[in-house]
NUVOGU-331669 format. One record per residue (C-alpha): x, y, z. Coordinates in steps of 0.1 Angstrom, whole numbers, plus 2048, in hexadecimal, padded with zeros to 3 digits. Example, Ala and Ser with C-alpha at 12.3 -4.5 7.8 and 13.67 -1.06 7.14 Angstrom:
! residues 2
PAMI, east, north, up
PAMI, 87B, 7D3, 84E
PAMI, 889, 7F5, 847
! end
This chain:
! residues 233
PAMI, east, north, up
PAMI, 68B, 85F, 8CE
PAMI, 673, 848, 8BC
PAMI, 67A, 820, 8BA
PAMI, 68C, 820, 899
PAMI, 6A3, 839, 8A7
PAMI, 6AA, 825, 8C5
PAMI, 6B1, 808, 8B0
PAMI, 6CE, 81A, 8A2
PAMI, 6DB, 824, 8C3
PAMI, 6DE, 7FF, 8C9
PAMI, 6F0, 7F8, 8AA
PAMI, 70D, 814, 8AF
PAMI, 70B, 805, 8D3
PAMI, 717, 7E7, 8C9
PAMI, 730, 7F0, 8AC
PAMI, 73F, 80C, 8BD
PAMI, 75C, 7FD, 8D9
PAMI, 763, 814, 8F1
PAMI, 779, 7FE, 909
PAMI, 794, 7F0, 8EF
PAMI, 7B3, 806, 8DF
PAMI, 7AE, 828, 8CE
PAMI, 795, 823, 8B0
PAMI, 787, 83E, 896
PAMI, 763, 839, 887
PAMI, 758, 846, 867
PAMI, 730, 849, 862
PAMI, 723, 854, 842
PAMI, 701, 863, 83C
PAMI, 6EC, 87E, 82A
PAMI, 6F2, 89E, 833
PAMI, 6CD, 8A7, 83E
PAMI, 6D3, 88D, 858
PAMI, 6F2, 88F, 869
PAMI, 6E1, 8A1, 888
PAMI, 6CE, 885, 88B
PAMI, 6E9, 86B, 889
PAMI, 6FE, 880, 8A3
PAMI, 6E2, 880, 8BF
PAMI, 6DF, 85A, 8BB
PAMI, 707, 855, 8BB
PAMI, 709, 86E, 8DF
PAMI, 6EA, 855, 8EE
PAMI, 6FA, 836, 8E5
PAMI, 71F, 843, 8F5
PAMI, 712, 85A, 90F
PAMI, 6F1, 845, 91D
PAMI, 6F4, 823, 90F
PAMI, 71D, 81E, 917
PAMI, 71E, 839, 934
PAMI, 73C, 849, 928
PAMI, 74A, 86D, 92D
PAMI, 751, 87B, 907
PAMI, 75C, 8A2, 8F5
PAMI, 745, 8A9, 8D9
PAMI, 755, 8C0, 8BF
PAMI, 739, 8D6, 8AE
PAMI, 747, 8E7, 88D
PAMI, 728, 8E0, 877
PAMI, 715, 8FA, 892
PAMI, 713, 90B, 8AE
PAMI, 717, 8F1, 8D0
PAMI, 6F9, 904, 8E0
PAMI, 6E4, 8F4, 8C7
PAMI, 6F4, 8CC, 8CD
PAMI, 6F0, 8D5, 8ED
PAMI, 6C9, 8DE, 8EE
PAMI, 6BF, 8C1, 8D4
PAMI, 6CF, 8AC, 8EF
PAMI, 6BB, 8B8, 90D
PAMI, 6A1, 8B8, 8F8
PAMI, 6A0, 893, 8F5
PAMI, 6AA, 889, 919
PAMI, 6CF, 880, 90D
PAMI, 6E5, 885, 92D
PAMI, 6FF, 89F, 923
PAMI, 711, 89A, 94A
PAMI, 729, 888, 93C
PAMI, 731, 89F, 91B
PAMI, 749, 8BB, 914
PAMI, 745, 8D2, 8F5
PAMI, 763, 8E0, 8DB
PAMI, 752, 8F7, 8CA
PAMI, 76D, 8FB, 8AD
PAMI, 750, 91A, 89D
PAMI, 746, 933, 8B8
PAMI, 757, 946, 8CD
PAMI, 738, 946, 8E3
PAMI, 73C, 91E, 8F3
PAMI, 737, 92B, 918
PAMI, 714, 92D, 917
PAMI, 709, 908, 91B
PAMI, 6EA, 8F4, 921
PAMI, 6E6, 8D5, 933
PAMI, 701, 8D9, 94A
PAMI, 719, 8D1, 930
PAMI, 73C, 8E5, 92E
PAMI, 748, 8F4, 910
PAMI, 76E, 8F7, 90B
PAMI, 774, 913, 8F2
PAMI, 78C, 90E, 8D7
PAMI, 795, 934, 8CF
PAMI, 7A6, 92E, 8B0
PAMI, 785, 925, 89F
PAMI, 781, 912, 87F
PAMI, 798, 926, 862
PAMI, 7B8, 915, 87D
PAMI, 7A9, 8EE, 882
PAMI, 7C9, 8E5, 880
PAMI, 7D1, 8EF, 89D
PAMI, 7B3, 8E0, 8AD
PAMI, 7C5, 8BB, 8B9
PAMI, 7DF, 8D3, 8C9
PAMI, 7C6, 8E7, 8DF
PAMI, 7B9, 8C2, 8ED
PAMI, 7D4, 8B4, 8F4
PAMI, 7E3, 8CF, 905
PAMI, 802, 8D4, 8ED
PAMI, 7FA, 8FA, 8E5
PAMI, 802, 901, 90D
PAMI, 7E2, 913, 910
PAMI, 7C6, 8FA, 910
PAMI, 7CA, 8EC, 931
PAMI, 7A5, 8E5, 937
PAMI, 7A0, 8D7, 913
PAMI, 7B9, 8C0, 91C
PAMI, 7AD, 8B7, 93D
PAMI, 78E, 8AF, 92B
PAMI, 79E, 894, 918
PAMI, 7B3, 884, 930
PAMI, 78E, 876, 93F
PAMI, 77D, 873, 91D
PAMI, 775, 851, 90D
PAMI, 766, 85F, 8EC
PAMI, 769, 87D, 8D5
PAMI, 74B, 884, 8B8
PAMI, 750, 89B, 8A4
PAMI, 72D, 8A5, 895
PAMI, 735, 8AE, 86B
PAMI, 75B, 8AD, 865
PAMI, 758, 8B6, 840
PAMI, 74D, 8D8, 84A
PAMI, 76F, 8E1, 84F
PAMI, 776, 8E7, 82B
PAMI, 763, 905, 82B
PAMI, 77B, 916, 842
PAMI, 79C, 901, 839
PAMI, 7B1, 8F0, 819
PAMI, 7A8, 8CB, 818
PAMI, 7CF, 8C9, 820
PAMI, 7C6, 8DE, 841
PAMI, 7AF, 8C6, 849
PAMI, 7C6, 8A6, 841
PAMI, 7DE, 8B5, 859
PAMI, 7C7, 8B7, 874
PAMI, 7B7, 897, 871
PAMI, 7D8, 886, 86F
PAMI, 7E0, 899, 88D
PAMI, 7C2, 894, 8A3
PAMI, 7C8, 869, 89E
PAMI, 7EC, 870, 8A7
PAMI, 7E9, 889, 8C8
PAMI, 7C7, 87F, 8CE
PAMI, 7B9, 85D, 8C8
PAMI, 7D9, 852, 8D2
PAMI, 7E1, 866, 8F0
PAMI, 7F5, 85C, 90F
PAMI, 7D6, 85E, 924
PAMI, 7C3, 83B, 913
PAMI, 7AD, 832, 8FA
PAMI, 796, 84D, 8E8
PAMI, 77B, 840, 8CF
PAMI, 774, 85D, 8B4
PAMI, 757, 85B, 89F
PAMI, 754, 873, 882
PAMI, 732, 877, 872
PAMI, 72F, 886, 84A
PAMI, 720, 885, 82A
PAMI, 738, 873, 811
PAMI, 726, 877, 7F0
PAMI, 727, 89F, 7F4
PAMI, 753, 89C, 803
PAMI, 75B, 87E, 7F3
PAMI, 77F, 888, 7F1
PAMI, 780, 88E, 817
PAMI, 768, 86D, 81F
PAMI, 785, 858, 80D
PAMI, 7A0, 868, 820
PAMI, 78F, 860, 841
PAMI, 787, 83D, 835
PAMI, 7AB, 835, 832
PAMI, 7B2, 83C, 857
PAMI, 796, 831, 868
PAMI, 78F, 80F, 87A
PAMI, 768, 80C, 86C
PAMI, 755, 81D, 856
PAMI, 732, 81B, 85A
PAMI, 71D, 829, 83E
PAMI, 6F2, 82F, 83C
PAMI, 6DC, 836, 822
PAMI, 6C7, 852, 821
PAMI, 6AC, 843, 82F
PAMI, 6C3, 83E, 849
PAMI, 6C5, 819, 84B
PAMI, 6E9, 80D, 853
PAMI, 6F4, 7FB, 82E
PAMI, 718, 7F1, 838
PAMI, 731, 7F0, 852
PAMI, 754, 7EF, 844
PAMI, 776, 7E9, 856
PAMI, 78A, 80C, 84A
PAMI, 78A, 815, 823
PAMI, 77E, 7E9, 81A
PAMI, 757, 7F6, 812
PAMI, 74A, 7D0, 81F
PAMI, 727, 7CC, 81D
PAMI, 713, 7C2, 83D
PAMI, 711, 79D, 83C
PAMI, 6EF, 78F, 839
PAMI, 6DD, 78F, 85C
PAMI, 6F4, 7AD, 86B
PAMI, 6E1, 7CC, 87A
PAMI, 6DB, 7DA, 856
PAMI, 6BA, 7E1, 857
PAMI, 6B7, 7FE, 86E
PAMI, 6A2, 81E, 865
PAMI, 6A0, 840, 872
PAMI, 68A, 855, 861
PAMI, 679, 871, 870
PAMI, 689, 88F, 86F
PAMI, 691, 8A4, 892
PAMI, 683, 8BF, 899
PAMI, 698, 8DE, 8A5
! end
């Protein structure tokens, strides 16, 4: 990673609370760059804060996360993949472990069950989460090319209920999309989540926002960070 994409990790560092009550983040950006913005959210969770995370991969295969990751000297030790789109999640780089969520992505619904355990059959899923301190899941609006946007509601509302706010502490969820191409689904998810953190497509970051209240960035705040080459794969 160059030093403008550092410079982001440092922001999401320090806007992101790991160590407080159950929170849900909402970061906007172009579609072209959401790999991007994932790889700096794992290094500012996994090797800036040191904590032990589940990445949920439904925008593609985990495999590929996974090897962008090693590929940039991100420390995976600490992660464990959902991968809510293949049914081929065993085969893992970086010593990461995949938990596979057979139900795949025309039955997200049922995808807060299998973490938590309440299906009875995802015993190691939920094992997973009991140690976890964050959960990103890499483009949450591709669900609605497998499910109703009702389907989707369901599970969302479902995940913050079963997971964010399980019996086992406090998990932050961040939730990375393009709003301008699901706006519909971008407001929905404004409306429950704690901050919403939105970049342009040059990928500075133009405002930070408590929930749906789109607040500027005051003058002086981190606004003026910039990521702009684009990874190669």
């Amino acid at each position: 990673m160059n030093e403008k994409d550092l410079r982001l990790v440092m922001v999401l560092n320090s806007e992101i609370k790991v160590n407080g009550p159950g929170a849900l983040y909402l970061i906007s950006a172009k579609y072209t760059n959401l790999v991007r913005v994932n790889l700096v959210l794992l290094k500012a969770l996994l090797d800036e804060k040191k904590k032990k995370g589940i990445m949920i991969t439904i925008d593609r295969p985990h495999q590929y996360v996974s090897h962008l990751l090693q590929l940039h000297g991100i420390d995976q030790n600490g992660l464990v993949f959902v991968d809510a789109i293949s049914s081929h999640s065993s085969d893992t780089k970086g010593g990461s472990v995949a938990s596979e969520f057979q139900r795949g992505p025309f039955q997200i619904e049922t995808l807060a069950d299998f973490l938590s355990g309440g299906n009875g059959t995802s015993i190691g899923a939920s094992s997973d989460l009991t140690e976890a301190e964050f959960i990103v899941l890499d483009n949450v609006a591709t669900l609605l090319t497998y499910n109703s946007m009702e389907s989707v509601q369901a599970f969302l509302s479902k995940f913050v209920t079963l997971v964010m706010k399980n019996k086992h502490g406090h998990i932050v969820t961040a939730l990375v999309m393009d709003k301008d191409l699901h706006g519909q689904l971008f407001e929905y998810i404004s409306g429950i989540a704690d901050m919403v953190i939105e970049l342009t497509p040059d990928m500075q970051v133009r405002q930070m926002a408590p929930g749906s209240a789109k607040v500027s960035v005051a003058p002086g705040a981190q606004a003026g960070v910039e990521v702009k080459d684009v990874i190669g794969a």
